[in-house]
C-alpha positions as CSV (number, residue, x, y, z in Angstrom):
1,X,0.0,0.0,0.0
2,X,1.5,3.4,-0.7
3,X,1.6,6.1,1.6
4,X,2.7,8.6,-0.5
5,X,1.6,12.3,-0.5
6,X,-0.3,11.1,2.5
7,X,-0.9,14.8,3.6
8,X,-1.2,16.8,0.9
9,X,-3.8,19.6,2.1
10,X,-5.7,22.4,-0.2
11,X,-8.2,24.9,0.9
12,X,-10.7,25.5,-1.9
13,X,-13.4,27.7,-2.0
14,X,-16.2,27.7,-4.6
15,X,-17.0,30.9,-6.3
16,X,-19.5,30.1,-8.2
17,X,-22.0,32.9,-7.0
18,X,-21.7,36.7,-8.0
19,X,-20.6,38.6,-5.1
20,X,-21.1,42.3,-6.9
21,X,-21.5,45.0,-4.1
22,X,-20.2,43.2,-1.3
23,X,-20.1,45.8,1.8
24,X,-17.6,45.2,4.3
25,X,-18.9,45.5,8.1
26,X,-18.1,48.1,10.0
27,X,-16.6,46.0,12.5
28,X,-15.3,42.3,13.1
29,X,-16.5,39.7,14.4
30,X,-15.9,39.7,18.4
31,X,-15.6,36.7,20.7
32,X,-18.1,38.3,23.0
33,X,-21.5,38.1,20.4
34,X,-20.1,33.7,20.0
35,X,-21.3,32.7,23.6
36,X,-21.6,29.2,21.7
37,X,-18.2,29.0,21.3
38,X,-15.8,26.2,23.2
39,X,-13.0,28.6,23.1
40,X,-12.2,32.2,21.3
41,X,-9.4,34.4,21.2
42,X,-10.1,37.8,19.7
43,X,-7.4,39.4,17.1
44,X,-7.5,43.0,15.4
45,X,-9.5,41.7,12.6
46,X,-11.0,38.9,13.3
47,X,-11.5,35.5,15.6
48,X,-10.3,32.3,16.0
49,X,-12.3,29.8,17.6
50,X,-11.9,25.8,18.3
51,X,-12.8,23.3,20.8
52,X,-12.5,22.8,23.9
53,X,-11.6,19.1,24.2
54,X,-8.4,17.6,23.1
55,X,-5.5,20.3,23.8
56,X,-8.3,22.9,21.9
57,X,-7.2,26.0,23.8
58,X,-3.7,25.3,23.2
59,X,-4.2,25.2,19.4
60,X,-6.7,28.1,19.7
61,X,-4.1,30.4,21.4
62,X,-1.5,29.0,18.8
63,X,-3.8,29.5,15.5
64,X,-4.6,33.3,17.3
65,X,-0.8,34.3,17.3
66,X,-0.6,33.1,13.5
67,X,-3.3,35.0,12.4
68,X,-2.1,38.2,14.2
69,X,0.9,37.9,12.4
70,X,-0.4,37.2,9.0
71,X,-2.6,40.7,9.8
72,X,0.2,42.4,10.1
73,X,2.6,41.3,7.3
74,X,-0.7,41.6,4.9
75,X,-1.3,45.1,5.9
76,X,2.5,46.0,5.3
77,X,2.4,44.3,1.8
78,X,-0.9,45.2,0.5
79,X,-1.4,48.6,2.7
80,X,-5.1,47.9,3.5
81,X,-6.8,46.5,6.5
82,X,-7.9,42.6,6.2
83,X,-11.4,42.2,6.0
84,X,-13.1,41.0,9.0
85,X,-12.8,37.0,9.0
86,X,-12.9,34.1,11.7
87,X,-11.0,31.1,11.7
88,X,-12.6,28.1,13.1
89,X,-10.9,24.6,14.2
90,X,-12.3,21.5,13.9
91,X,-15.9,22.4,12.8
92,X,-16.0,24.1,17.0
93,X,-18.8,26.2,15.5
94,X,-20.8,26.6,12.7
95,X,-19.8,29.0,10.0
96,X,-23.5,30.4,10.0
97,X,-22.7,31.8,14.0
98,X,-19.4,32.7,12.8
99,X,-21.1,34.7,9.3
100,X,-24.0,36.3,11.5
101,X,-21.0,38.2,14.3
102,X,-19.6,39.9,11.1
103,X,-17.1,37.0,9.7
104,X,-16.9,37.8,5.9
105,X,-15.5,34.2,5.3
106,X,-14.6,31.8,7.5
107,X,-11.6,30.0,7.4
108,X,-11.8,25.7,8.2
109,X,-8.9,24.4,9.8
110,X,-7.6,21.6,11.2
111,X,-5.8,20.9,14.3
112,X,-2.6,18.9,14.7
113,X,-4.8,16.6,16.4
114,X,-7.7,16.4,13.6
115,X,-4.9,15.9,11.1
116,X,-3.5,13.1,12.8
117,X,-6.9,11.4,13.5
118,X,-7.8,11.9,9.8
119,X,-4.6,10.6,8.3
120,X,-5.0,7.6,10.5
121,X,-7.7,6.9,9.5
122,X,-7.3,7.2,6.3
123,X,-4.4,4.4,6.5
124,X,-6.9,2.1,8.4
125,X,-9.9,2.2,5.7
126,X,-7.2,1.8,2.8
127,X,-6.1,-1.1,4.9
128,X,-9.5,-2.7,5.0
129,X,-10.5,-1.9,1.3
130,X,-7.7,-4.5,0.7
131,X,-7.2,-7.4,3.1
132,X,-9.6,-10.2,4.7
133,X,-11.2,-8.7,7.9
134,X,-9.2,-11.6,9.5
135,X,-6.1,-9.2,8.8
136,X,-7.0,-6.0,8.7
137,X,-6.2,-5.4,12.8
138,X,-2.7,-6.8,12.4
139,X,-2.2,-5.1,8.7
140,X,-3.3,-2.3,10.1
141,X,-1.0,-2.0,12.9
142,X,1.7,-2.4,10.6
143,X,0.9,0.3,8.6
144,X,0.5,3.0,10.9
145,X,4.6,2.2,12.2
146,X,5.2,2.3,8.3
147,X,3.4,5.6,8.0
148,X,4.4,7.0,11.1
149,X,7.9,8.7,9.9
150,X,5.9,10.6,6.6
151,X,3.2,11.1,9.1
152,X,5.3,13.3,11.6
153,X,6.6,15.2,8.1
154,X,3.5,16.1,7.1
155,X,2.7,17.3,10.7
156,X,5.3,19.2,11.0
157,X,4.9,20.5,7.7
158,X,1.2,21.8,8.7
159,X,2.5,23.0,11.6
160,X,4.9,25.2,9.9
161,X,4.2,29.3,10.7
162,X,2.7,30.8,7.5
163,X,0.6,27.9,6.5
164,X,-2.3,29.3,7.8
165,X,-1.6,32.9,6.2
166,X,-1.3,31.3,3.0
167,X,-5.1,30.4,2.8
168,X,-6.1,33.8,5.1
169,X,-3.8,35.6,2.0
170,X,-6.3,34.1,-0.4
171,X,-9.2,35.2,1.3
172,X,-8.5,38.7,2.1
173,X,-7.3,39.4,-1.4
174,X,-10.2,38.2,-3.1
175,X,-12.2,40.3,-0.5
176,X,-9.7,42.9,-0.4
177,X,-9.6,43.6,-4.4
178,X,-12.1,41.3,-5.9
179,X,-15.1,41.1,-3.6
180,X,-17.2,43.8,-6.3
181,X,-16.2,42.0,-9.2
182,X,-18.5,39.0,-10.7
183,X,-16.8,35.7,-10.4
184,X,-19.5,33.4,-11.8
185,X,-17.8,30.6,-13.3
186,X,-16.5,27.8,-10.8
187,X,-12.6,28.6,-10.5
188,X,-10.0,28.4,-8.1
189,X,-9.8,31.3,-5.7
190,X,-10.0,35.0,-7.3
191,X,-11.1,36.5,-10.5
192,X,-7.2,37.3,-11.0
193,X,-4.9,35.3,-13.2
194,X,-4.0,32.4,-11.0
195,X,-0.5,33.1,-10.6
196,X,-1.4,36.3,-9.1
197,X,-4.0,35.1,-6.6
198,X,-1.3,32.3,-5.3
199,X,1.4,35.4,-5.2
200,X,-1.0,37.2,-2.7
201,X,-0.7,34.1,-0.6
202,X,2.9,32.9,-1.0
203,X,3.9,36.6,0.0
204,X,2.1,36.2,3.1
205,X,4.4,32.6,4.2
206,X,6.5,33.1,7.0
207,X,10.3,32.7,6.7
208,X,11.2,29.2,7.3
209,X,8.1,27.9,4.6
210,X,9.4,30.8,2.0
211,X,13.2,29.5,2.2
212,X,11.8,26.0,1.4
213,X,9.8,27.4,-1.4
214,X,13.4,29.0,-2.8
215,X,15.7,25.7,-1.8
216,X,13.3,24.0,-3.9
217,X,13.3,26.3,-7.2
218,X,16.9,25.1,-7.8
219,X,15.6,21.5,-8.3
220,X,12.6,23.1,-10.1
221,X,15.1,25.0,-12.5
222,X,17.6,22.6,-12.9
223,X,14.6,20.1,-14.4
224,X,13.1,22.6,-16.7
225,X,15.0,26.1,-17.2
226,X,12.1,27.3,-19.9
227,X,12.8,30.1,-22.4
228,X,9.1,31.1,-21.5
229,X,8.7,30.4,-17.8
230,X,7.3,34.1,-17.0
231,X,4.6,33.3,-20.1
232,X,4.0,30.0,-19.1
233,X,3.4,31.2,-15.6
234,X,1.1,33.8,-16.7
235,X,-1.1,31.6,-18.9
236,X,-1.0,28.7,-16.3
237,X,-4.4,27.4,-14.8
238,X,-3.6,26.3,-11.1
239,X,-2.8,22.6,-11.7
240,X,-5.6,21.4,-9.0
241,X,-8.0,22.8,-11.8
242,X,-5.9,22.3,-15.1
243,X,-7.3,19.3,-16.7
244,X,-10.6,20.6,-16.0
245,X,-11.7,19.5,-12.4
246,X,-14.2,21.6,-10.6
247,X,-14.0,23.3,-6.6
248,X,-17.3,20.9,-6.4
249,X,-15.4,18.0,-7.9
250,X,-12.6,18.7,-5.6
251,X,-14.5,19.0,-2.5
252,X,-17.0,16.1,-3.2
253,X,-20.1,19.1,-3.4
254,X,-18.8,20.5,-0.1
255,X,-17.5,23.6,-1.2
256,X,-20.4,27.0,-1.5
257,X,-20.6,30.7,-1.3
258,X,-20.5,30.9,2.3
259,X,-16.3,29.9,2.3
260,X,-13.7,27.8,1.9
261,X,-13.1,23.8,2.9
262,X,-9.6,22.4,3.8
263,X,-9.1,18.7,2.0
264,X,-6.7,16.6,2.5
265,X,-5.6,13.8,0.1
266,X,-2.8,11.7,-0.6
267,X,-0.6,11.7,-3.6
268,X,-2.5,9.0,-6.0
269,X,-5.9,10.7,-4.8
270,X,-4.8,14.1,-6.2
271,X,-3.8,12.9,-9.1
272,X,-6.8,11.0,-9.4
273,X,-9.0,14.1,-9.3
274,X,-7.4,16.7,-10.7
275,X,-5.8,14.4,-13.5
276,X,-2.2,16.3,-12.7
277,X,0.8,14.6,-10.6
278,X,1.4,16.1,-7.2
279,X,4.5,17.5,-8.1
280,X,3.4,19.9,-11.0
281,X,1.3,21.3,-7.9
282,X,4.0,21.8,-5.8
283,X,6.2,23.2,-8.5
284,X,3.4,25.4,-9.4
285,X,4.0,27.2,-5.8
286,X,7.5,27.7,-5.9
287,X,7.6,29.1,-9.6
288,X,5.1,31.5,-8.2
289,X,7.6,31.9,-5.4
290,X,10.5,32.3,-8.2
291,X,8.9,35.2,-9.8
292,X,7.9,37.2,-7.0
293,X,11.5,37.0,-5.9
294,X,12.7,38.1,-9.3
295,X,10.3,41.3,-9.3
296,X,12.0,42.4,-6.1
297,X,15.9,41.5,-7.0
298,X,15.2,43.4,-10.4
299,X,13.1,46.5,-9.3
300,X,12.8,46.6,-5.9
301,X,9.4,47.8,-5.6
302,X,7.4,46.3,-3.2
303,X,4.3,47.1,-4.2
304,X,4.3,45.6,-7.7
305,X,1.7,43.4,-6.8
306,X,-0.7,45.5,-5.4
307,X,-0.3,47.8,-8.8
308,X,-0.8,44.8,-11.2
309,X,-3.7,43.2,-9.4
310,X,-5.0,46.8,-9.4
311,X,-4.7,47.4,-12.9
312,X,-6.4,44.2,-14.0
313,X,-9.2,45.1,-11.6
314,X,-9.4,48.6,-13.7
315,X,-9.5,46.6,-17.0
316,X,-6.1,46.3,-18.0
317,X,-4.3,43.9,-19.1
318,X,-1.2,42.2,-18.3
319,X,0.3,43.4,-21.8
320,X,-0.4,47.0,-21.0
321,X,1.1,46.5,-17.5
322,X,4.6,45.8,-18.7
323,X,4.3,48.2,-21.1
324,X,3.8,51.3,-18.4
325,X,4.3,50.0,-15.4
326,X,7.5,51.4,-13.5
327,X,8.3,47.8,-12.2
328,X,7.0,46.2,-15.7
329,X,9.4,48.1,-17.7
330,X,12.1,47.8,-15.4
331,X,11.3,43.7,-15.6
332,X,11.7,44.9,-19.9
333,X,8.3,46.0,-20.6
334,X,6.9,43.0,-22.0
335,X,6.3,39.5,-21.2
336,X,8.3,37.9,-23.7
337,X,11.5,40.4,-22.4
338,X,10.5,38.9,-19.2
339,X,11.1,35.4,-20.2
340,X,14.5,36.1,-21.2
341,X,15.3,38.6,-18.2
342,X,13.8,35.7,-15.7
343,X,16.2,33.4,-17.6
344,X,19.2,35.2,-16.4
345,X,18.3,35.9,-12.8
346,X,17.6,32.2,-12.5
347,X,20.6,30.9,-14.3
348,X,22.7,33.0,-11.6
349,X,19.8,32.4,-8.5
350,X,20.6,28.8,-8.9
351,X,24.3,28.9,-9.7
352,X,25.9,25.9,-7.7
353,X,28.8,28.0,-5.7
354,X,32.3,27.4,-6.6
């Protein structure tokens, strides 16, 4: 039985429904109108709540720090407030309570415990999909010690500061930039190019995840140094969606309006619903990673980002953008100049020392 990819996790969010004219509240949601709740820990913008049971509060407190961090890097990169949100653990609460406080979107997540549980589990019904109940106990026993070394990875890997502001990224730029604009087909994340809405959120990563993201590039690079990787970025479909899969594929009919669901799958069932290997998604990430880095080696303008996603808003286009754009000329002033200024930077990025 392979284990593979055993904790591969995506937060989706179906977007199927026209959010034109979206007011944001005046205020956000407060721990003090979610008596319901097990446990709640107010932040600036937002809440986080989670159970009570099974280290709950710990993680709580934990997912609370996270978020108050990710407020404040956003608000430095993007110069706006996020919108109000709540995070909740666990399924403590139901997203309706959360919505009704002043929670613009609502954030599932998953405690170290929950991910444990379900990856467990996971191994034990694989286990008994393939052996005589006779042998499933013992099977599964061994399984779990087989597992338990990619188990702890993937744990650790969740656990990793910036995971969580990676999804909150996604949800306050969509808000943040998109939240007026129609967004009626079924797509991943925001109306932007795809590229752009995973930039919001790999800008958001914490140190430690980004450094993995760049570590990884030179593998990424050495593989495939394309002639036309800022095009083929730009064009690219998120590879979750590429061969044509749906949010409501993805998320088994889960997914709706009212905010995003956190998945987890292994390797072989990723590939089996989206079509596309595991590793094209990852790569997908750290390409995103790639460019993002070579916009601020080449111009040093941080706010590129927020003047490209604000300029497609407007209309534009991505072709224009280069074209008169202080950062988009300095990057050459067109895409295909971009390709072969990219080149270059990577070439020397990934330089083995001598």
């Amino acid at each position: 039985m392979s284990i593979a990819g055993l904790a591969l996790s995506l937060t989706l969010a179906s977007t199927t429904v026209i959010t034109e004219g979206i007011q944001l509240p005046a205020a956000p949601p407060r721990c003090a109108a979610l008596a319901a709740a097990p446990v709640c820990r107010d932040t600036p913008h937002g809440v986080i709540v989670g159970p009570a049971e099974g280290g709950g509060e710990a993680a709580v407190i934990l997912a609370a720090e996270e978020a108050r961090v990710a407020e404040q890097t956003w608000t430095s990169i993007f110069g706006i407030d996020p919108a109000p949100y709540a995070v909740v653990l666990d399924q403590a609460l139901p997203s309706e309570s959360l919505r009704a406080a002043g929670a613009l979107r609502v954030l599932p997540w998953m405690s170290l415990t929950a991910r444990r549980t379900m990856m467990e589990q996971g191994i034990r019904d694989a286990v008994a999909g393939q052996v005589p109940a006779s042998q499933v106990e013992a099977l599964t026993a061994a399984a779990m010690l087989q597992a338990a070394p990619q188990m702890q990875i993937s744990l650790d890997n969740s656990a990793q500061p910036g995971v969580m502001a990676h999804e909150l990224g996604h949800i306050w730029y969509m808000l943040g930039f998109w939240a007026d604009a129609p967004q009626g087909d079924d797509r991943y994340g925001s109306p932007a190019p795809d590229w752009l809405d995973e930039a919001a959120a790999v800008l958001m990563e914490r140190e430690a995840l980004t450094e993995a993201r760049r570590a990884a590039f030179h593998k990424v690079w050495a593989e495939a140094p394309r002639l036309d990787a800022v095009s083929e970025l730009m064009a690219e479909v998120h590879p979750a969606f590429a061969s044509g899969a749906s949010v409501e594929t993805l998320t088994n009919g889960a997914a709706s309006a009212s905010g995003p669901v956190v998945m987890m799958m292994s390797g072989e069932e990723f590939q089996r619903r989206t079509g596309t290997d595991i590793g094209a998604a990852a790569a997908f990430y750290t390409r995103v990673r790639a460019f993002v880095d070579f916009m601020e080696a080449r111009t040093g303008d941080h706010q590129a980002v927020v003047r490209l996603t604000t300029h497609l808003r407007a209309g534009g286009t991505v072709a224009d953008w280069f074209a008169q754009d202080p950062a988009g000329v300095v990057l050459g002033g067109s895409v295909a100049a971009a390709d072969s200024a990219f080149k270059v930077w990577a070439d020397i990025a990934t330089a083995e020392p001598t």
